[in-house]
C-alpha positions as CSV (number, residue, x, y, z in Angstrom):
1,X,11.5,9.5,-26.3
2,X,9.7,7.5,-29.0
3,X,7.5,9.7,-30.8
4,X,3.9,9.3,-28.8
5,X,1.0,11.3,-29.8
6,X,0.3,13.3,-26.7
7,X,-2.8,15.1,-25.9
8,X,-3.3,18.6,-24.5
9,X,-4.9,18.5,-20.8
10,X,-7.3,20.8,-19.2
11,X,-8.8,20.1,-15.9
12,X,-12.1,21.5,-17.2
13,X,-12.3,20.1,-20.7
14,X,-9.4,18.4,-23.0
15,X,-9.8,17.4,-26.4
16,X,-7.9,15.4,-28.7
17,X,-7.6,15.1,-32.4
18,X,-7.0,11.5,-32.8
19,X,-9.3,10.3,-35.2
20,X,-11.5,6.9,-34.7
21,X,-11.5,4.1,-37.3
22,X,-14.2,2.7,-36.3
23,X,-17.7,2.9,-34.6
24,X,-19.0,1.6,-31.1
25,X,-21.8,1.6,-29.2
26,X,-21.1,4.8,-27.2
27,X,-18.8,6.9,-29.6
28,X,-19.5,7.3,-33.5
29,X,-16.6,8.5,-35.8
30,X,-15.8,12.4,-35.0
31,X,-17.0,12.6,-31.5
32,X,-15.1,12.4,-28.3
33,X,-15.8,10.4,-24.9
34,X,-16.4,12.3,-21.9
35,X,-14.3,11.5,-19.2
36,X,-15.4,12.5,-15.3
37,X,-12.9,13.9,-12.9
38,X,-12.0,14.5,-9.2
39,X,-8.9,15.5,-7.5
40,X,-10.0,13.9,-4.0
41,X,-9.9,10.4,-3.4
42,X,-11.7,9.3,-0.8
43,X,-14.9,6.8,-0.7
44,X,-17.0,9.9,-0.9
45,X,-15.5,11.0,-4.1
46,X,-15.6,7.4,-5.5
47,X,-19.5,7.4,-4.9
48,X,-19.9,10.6,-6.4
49,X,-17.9,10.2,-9.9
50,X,-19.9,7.1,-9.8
51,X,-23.3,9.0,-9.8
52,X,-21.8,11.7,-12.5
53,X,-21.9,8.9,-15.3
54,X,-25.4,8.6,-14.6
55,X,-25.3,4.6,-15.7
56,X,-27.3,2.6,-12.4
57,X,-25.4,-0.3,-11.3
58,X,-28.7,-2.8,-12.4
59,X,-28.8,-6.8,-11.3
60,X,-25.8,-8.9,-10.2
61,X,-23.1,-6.6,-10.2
62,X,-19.3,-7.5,-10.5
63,X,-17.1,-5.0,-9.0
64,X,-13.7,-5.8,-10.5
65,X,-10.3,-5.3,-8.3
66,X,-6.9,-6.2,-7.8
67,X,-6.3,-7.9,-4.6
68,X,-3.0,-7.3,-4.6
69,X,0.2,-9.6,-4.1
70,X,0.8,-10.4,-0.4
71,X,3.7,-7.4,0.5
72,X,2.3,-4.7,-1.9
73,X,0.2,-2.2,-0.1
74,X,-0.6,0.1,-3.1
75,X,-3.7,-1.7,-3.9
76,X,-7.2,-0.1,-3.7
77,X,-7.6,-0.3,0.2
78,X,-10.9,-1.7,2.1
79,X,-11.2,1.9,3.3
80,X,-11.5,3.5,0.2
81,X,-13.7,1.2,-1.9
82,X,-16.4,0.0,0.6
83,X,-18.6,2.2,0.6
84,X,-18.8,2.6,-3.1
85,X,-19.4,-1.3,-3.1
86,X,-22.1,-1.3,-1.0
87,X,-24.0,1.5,-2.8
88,X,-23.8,-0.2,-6.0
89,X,-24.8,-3.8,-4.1
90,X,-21.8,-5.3,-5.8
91,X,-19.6,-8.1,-5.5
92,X,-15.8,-7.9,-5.3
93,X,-14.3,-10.1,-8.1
94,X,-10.9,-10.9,-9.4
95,X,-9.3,-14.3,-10.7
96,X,-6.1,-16.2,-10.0
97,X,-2.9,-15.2,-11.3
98,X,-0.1,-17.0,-13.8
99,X,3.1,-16.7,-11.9
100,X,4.3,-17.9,-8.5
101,X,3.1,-16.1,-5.5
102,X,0.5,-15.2,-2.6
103,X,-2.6,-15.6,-5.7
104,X,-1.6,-18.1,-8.1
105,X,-3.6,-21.6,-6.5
106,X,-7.4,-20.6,-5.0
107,X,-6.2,-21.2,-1.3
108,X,-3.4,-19.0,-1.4
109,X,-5.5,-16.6,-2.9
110,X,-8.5,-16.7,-0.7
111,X,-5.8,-16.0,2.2
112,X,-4.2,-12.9,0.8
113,X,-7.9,-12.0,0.2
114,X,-8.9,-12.2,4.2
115,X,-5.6,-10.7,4.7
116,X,-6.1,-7.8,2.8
117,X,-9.2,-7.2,4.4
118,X,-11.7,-6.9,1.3
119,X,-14.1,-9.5,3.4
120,X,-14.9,-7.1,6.2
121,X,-16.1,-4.3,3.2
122,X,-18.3,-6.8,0.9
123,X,-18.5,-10.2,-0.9
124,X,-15.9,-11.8,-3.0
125,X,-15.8,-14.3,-5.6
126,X,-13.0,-15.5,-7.3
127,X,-14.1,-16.2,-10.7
128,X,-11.9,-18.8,-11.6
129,X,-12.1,-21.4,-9.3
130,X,-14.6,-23.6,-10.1
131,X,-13.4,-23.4,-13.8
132,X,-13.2,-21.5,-17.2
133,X,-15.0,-20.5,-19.9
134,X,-14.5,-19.2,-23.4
135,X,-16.4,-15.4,-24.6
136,X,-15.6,-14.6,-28.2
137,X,-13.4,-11.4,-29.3
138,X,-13.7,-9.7,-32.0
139,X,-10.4,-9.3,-33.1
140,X,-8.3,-12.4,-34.2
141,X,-5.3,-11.2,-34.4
142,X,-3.5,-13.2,-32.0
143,X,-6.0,-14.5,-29.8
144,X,-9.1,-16.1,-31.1
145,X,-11.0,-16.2,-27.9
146,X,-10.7,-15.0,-24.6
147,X,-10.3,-17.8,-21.3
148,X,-12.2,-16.7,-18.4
149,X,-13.8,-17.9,-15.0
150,X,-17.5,-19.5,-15.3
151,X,-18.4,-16.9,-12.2
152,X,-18.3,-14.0,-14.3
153,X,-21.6,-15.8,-16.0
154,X,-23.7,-15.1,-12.8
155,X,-23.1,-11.2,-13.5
156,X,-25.6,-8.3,-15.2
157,X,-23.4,-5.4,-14.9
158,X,-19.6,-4.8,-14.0
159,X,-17.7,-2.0,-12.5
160,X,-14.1,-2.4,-13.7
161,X,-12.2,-0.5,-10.5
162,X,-8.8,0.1,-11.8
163,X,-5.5,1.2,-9.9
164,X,-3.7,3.1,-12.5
165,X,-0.4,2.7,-12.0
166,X,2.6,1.2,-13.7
167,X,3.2,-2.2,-15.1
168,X,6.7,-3.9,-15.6
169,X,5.6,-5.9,-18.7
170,X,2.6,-3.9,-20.2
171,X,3.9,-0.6,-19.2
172,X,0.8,1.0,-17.7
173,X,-1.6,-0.7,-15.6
174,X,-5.3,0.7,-16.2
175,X,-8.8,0.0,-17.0
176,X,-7.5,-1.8,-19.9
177,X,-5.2,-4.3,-18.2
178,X,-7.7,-4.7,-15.2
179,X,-10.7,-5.8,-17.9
180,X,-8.0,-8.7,-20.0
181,X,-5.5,-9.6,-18.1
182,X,-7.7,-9.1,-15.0
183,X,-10.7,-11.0,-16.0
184,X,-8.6,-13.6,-17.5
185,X,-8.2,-16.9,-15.7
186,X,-4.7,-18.4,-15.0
187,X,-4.7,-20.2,-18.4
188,X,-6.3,-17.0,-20.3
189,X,-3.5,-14.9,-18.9
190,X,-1.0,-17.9,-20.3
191,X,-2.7,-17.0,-23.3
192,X,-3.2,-13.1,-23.6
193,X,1.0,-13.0,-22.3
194,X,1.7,-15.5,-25.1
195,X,-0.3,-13.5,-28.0
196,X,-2.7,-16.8,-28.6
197,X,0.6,-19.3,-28.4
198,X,-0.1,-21.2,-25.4
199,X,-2.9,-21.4,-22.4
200,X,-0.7,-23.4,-19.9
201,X,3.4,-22.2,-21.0
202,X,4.8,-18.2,-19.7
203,X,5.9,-17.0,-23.5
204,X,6.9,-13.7,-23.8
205,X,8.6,-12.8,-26.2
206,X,6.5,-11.0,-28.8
207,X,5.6,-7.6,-26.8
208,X,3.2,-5.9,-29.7
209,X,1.3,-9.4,-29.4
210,X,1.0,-9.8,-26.2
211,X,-0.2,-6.1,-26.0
212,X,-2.6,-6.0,-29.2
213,X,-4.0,-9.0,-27.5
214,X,-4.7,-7.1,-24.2
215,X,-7.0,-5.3,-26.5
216,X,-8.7,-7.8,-27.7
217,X,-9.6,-9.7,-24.4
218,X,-10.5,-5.8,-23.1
219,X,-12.6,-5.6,-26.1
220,X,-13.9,-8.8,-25.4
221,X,-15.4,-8.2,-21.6
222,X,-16.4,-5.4,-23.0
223,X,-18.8,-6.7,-25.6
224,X,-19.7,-9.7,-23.2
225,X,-21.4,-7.0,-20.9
226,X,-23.0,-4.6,-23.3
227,X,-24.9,-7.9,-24.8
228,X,-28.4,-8.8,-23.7
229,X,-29.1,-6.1,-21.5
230,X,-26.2,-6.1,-19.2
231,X,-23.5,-2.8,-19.0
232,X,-20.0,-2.0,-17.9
233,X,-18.9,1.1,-16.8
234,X,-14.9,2.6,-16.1
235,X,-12.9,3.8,-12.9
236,X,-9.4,4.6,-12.7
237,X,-8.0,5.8,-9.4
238,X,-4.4,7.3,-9.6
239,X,-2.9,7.3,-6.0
240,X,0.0,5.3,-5.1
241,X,1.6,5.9,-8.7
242,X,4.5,3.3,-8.5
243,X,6.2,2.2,-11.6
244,X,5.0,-1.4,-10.7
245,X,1.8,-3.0,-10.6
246,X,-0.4,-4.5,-7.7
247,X,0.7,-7.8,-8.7
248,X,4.6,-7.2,-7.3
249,X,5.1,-8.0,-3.8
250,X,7.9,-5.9,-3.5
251,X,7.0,-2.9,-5.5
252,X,9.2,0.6,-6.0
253,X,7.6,3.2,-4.2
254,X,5.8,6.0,-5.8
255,X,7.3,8.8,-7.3
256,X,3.9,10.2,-8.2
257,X,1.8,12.1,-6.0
258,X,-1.6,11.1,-6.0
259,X,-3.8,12.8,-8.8
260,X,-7.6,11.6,-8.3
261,X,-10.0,9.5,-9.6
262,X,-11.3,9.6,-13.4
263,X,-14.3,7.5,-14.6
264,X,-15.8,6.6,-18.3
265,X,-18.2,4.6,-20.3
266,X,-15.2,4.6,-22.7
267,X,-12.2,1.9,-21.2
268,X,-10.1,3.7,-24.7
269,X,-10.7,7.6,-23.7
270,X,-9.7,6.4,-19.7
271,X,-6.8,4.9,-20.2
272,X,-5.7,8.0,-22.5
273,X,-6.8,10.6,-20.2
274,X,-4.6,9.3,-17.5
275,X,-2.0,9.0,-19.1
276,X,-1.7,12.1,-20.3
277,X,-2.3,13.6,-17.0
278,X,1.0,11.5,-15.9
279,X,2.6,12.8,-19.4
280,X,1.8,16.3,-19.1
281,X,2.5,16.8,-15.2
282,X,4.5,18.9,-13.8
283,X,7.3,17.8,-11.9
284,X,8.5,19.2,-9.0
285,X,10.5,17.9,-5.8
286,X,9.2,14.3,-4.6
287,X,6.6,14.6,-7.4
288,X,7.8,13.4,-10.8
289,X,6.6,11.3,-13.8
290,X,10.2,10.4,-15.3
291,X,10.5,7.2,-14.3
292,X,7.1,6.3,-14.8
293,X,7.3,7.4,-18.5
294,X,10.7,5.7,-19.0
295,X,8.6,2.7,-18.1
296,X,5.7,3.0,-20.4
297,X,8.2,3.5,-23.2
298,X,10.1,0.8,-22.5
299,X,7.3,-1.3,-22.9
300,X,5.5,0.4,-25.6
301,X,2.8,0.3,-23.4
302,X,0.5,2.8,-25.6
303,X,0.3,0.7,-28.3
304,X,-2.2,-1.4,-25.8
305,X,-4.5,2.0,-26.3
306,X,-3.5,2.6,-29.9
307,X,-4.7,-0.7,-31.2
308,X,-7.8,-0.7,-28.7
309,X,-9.2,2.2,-30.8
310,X,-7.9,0.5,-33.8
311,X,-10.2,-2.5,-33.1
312,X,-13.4,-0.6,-32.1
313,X,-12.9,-1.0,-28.2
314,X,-13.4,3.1,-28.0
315,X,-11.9,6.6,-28.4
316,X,-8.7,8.3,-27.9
317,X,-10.2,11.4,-28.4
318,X,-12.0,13.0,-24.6
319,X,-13.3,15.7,-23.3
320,X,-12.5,16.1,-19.1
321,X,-15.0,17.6,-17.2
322,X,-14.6,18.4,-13.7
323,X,-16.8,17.2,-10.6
324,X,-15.1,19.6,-8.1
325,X,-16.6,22.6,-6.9
């Protein structure tokens, strides 16, 4: 296992002792994030760890999903988001994809859309189709800009709704990957996969880059919505734990059980916090996070985290408290 700095869970509180370079808006150097949890998921649930931030859902708000690729069911269902949609008085948003399948053209997309059923639960927009636009990021690493849809102008506040789950080229799939790669049009996910090579040409051969520039698009939505007077706010919802992502039509089945839903002002503290919960399970029969690990590792995929705190994007260091009676 590649040395990982791993962080000491408690369902009630859990703190960690990673240190913060830098300072953002919501956490100054030596103070940890807090980070809300439930062990049910159901749309009850959602709505409630939604109220326990205490952060109102103000003006045109962007509720950001994963369709999911025609085939995969493990995406957030109509049934469990809806209701947490409509009491926020959001609209369901995603973008077109860079690789052949059910979401890569706006038509196909629009299809798997309906067919998913997200249209019966609340309004959708794809971002993307009418066009792209460029938001600055802060870091310049790789990328020097990030390539979104001109929709995401029309919004005030977003709601980044993440399946965490595994991801067969970044690793891990959470808040983090749902707010860059996510929010990213076809040509900005071109361009976050290529580390800032190419916006129309599937490089990918530079896995730290493409990564560290995850980061930097994350870190980019971010700071796009906590500018003149909008906000963002962070769900993760671990159920259907496969090692693949939303985006594979034909994805391995879970090895996970479902562990509940975990919200955050801080996309850095999140990601962290659920992944240690996968990290520091306990595995029994049916219910184990080997392969899910061997994944992550494989892919480095906490360096995504690692340099997100590096940059400013947040915290790796949480405290967990509890919404369950």
């Amino acid at each position: 296992m590649k040395k990982l700095l791993l962080l000491t869970f408690a369902v009630a509180i859990a703190m960690v002792g990673c240190k913060q370079k830098t300072e953002t808006a919501e956490v100054k150097e030596n103070d940890s994030a807090t980070v809300y949890m439930t062990t049910e998921i159901t749309p009850e649930a959602l709505v409630k760890i939604y109220e326990a931030l205490g952060v109102k859902a103000e003006g045109r708000v962007a509720v950001k999903i994963s369709s999911g690729e025609g085939g995969n069911m493990h995406y957030l269902q109509p049934a469990l988001i809806g209701e947490f949609v409509k009491t926020v008085g959001g609209t369901l948003v995603e973008c077109n994809t860079a690789y052949p399948g059910t979401r890569m053209d706006t038509e196909s997309h629009w299809k798997t859309i309906r067919e998913h059923g997200f249209l019966d639960v609340a309004p959708f927009d794809l971002m993307d189709e009418e066009g792209t636009m460029q938001i600055p990021v802060a870091d310049t690493t790789h990328i020097k800009y990030d390539i979104v849809g001109t929709h995401l102008a029309n919004y005030d506040f977003m709601v980044n709704l993440a399946h965490f789950k595994g991801h067969a080229m970044g690793g891990y799939g959470g808040v983090l990957k749902n707010q860059s790669i996510g929010v990213a049009s076809t040509a900005g996910k071109y361009y976050i996969h290529s580390a800032g090579r190419s916006s129309s040409e599937w490089l990918d051969d530079d896995q730290d880059g493409f990564l560290e520039s995850m980061a930097a698009a994350a870190q980019g939505v971010h700071n796009y919505f906590k500018a003149e007077g909008r906000n963002i706010i962070y769900i993760n919802v671990m159920n259907n734990i496969s090692i693949d992502c939303d985006c594979d039509g034909n994805p391995h089945a879970p090895e996970l059980k479902d562990m509940g839903i975990l919200a955050s002002t801080d996309p850095v503290a999140l990601d962290q916090a659920s992944l240690d919960l996968v990290y520091n399970h306990k595995n029994a029969e049916g219910d184990d996070n080997t392969a899910l690990i061997k994944r992550v590792e494989e892919k480095h995929g906490l360096h995504t985290i690692e340099h997100a705190e590096k940059i400013g994007l947040g915290t790796r260091k949480y405290k967990i408290v509890s919404i369950d009676k």
